[in-house]
Gaussian input, Z-matrix of N, CA and C with variables (Angstrom, degrees):
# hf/3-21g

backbone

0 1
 N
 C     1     B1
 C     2     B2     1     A1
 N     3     B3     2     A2     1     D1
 C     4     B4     3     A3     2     D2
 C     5     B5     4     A4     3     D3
 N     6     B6     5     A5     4     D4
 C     7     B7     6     A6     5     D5
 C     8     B8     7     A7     6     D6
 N     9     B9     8     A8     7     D7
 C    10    B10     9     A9     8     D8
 C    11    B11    10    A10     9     D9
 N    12    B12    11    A11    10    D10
 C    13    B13    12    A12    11    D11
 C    14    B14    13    A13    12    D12
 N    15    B15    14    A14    13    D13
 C    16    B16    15    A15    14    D14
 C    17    B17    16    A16    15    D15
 N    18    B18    17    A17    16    D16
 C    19    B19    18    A18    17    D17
 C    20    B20    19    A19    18    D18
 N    21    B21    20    A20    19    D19
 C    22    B22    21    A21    20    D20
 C    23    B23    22    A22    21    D21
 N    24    B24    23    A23    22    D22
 C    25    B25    24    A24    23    D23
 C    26    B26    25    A25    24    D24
 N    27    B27    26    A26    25    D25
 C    28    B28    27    A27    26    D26
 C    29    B29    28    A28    27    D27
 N    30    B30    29    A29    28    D28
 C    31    B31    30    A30    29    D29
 C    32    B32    31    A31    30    D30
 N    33    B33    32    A32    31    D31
 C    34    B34    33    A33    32    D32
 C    35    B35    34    A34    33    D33
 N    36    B36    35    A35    34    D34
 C    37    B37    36    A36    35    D35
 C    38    B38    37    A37    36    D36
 N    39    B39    38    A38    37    D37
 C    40    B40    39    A39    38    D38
 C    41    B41    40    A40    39    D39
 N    42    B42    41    A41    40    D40
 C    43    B43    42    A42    41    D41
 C    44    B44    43    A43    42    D42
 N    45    B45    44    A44    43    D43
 C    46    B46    45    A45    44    D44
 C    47    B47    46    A46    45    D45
 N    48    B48    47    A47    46    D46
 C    49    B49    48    A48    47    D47
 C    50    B50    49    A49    48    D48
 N    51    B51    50    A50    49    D49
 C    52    B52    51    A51    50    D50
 C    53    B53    52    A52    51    D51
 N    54    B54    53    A53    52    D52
 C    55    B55    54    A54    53    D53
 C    56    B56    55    A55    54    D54
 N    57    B57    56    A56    55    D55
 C    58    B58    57    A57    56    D56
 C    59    B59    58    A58    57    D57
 N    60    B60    59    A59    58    D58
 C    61    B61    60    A60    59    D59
 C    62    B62    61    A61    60    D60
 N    63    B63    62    A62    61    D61
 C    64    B64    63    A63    62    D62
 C    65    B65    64    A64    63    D63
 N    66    B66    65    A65    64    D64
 C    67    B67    66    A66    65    D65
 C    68    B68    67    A67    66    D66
 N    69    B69    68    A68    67    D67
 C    70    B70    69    A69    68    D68
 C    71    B71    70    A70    69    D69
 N    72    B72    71    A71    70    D70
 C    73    B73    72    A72    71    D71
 C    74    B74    73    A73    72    D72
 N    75    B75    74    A74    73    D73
 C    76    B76    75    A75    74    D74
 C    77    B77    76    A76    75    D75
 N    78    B78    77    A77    76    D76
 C    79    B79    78    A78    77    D77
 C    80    B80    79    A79    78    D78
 N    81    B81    80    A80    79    D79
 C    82    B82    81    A81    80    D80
 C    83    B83    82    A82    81    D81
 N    84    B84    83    A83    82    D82
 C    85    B85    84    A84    83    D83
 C    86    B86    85    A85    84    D84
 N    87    B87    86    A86    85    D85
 C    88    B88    87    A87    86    D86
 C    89    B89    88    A88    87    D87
 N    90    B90    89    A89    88    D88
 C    91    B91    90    A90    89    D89
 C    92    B92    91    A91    90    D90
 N    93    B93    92    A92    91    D91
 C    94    B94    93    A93    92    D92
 C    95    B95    94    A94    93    D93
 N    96    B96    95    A95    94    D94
 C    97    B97    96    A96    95    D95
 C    98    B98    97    A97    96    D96
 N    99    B99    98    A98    97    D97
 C   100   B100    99    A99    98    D98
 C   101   B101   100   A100    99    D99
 N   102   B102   101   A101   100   D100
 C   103   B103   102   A102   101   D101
 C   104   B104   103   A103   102   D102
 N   105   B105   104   A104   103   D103
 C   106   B106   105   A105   104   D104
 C   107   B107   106   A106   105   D105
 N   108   B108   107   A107   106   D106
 C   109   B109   108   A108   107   D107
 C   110   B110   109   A109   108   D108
 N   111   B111   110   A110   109   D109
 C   112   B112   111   A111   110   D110
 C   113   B113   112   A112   111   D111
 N   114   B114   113   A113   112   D112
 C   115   B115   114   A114   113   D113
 C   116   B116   115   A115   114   D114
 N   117   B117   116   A116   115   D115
 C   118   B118   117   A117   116   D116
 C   119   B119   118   A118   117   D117

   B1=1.4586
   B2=1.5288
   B3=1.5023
   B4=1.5736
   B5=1.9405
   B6=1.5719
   B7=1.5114
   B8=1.4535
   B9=1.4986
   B10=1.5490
   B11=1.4516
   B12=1.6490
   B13=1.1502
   B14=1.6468
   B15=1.8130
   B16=1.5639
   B17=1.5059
   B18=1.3216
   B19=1.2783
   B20=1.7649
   B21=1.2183
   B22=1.8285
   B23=1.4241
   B24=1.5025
   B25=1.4808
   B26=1.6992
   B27=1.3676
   B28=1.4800
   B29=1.4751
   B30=1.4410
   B31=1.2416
   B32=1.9650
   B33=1.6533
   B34=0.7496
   B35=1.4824
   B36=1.5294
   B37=0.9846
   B38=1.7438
   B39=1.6978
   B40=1.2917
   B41=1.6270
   B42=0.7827
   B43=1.4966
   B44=2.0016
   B45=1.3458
   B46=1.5403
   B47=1.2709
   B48=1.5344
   B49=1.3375
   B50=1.6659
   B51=1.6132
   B52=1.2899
   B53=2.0942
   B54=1.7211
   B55=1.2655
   B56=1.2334
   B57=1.3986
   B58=2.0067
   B59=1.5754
   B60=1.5416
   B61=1.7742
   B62=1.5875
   B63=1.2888
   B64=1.3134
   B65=1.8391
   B66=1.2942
   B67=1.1672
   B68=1.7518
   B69=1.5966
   B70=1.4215
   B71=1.0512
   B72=1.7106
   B73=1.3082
   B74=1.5572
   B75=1.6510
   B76=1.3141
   B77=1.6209
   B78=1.0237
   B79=1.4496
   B80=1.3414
   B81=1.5330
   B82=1.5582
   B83=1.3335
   B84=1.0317
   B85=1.7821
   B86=1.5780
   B87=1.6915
   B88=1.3728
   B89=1.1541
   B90=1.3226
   B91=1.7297
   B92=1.4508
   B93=1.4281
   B94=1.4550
   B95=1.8699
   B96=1.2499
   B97=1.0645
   B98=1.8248
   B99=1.6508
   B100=1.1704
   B101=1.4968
   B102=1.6699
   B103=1.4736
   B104=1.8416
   B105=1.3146
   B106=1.4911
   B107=1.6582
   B108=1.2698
   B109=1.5707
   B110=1.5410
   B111=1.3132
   B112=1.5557
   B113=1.8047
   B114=1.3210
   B115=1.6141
   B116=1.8573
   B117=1.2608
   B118=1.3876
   B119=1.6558
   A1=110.84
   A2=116.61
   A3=117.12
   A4=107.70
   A5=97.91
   A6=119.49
   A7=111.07
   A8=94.94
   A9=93.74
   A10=118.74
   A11=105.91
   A12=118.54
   A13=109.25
   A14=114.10
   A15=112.32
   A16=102.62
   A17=137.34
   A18=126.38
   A19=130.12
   A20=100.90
   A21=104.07
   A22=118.27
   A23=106.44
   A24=126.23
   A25=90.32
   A26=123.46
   A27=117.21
   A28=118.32
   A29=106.48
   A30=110.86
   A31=106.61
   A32=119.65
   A33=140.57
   A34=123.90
   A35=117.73
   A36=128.18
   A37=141.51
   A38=97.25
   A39=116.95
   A40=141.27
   A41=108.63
   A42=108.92
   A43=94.57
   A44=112.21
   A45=104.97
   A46=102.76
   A47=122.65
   A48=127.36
   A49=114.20
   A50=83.64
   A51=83.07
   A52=135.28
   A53=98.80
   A54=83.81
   A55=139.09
   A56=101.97
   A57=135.50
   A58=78.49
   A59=116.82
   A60=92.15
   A61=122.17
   A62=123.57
   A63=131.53
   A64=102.70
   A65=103.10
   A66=124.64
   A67=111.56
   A68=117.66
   A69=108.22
   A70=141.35
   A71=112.70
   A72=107.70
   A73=104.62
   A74=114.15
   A75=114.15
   A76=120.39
   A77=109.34
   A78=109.21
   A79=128.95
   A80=104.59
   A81=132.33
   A82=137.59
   A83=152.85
   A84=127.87
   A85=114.53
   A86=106.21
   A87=112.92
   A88=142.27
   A89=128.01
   A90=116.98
   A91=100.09
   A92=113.79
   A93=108.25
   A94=111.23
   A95=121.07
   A96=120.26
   A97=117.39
   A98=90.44
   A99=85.14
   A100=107.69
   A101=122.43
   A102=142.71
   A103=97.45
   A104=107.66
   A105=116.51
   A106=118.21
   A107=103.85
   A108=100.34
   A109=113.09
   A110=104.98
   A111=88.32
   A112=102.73
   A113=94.12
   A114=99.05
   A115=96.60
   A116=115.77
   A117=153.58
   A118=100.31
   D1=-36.69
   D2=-169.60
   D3=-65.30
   D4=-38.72
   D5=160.56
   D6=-22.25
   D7=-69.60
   D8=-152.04
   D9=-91.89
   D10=0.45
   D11=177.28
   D12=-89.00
   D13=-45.40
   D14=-179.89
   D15=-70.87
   D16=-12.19
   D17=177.25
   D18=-65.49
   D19=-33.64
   D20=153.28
   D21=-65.08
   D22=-57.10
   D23=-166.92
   D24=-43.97
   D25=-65.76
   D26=-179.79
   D27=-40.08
   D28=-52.91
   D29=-154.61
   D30=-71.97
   D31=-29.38
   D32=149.82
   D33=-42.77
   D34=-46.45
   D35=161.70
   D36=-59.40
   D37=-37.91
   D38=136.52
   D39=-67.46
   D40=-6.52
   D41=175.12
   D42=-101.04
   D43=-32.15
   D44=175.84
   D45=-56.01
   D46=-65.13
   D47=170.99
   D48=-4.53
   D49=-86.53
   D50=-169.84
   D51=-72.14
   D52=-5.09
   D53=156.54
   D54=-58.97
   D55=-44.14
   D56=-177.89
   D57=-51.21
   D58=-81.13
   D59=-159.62
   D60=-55.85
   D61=-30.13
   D62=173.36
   D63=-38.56
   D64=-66.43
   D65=-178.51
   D66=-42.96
   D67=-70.93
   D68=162.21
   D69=-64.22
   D70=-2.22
   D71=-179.89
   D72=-80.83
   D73=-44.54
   D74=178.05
   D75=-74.56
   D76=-35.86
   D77=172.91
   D78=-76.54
   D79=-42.91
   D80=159.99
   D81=3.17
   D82=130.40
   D83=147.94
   D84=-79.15
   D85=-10.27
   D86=-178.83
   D87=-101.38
   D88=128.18
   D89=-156.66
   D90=-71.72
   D91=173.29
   D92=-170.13
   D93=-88.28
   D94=11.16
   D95=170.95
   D96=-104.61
   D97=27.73
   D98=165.11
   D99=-156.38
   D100=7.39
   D101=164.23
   D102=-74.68
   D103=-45.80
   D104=176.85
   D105=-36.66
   D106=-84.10
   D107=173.79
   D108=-49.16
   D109=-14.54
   D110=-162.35
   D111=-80.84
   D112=-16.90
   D113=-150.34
   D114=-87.64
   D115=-33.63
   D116=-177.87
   D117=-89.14

Protein backbone atom coordinates (compact mmCIF):
# COMPACT_ATOMS: atom_id res chain seq x y z
CA UNK A 1 0.00 0.00 0.00
CA UNK A 2 2.91 2.55 1.02
CA UNK A 3 4.08 1.59 -2.80
CA UNK A 4 1.31 2.64 -4.41
CA UNK A 5 0.60 5.57 -2.56
CA UNK A 6 4.55 7.18 -2.67
CA UNK A 7 4.47 6.35 -6.36
CA UNK A 8 2.41 9.51 -7.54
CA UNK A 9 3.62 11.51 -4.58
CA UNK A 10 7.19 11.07 -6.43
CA UNK A 11 6.12 11.40 -9.65
CA UNK A 12 4.18 14.55 -8.61
CA UNK A 13 7.06 15.50 -6.87
CA UNK A 14 9.09 15.37 -9.93
CA UNK A 15 7.24 17.23 -12.18
CA UNK A 16 7.34 20.09 -9.14
CA UNK A 17 11.00 19.70 -9.51
CA UNK A 18 11.16 20.29 -12.64
CA UNK A 19 8.87 23.27 -13.03
CA UNK A 20 10.94 25.25 -10.18
CA UNK A 21 14.04 24.52 -12.43
CA UNK A 22 12.26 25.43 -15.67
CA UNK A 23 11.31 28.44 -13.86
CA UNK A 24 15.03 29.46 -12.64
CA UNK A 25 16.62 28.55 -15.45
CA UNK A 26 14.57 31.08 -17.51
CA UNK A 27 13.91 33.54 -15.05
CA UNK A 28 16.99 32.76 -12.99
CA UNK A 29 20.48 34.32 -12.67
CA UNK A 30 21.40 30.62 -12.17
CA UNK A 31 22.51 28.01 -14.56
CA UNK A 32 20.87 24.81 -13.91
CA UNK A 33 23.91 23.11 -12.59
CA UNK A 34 23.70 24.92 -9.78
CA UNK A 35 19.56 25.45 -9.12
CA UNK A 36 19.99 21.48 -9.08
CA UNK A 37 21.70 20.81 -5.86
CA UNK A 38 20.00 23.50 -4.56
CA UNK A 39 16.60 22.26 -5.30
CA UNK A 40 17.69 18.49 -4.43
Amino acid sequence: EAQEISKPYNVMQMQQINDITRVLVFKGPYPVSLTLPMIV
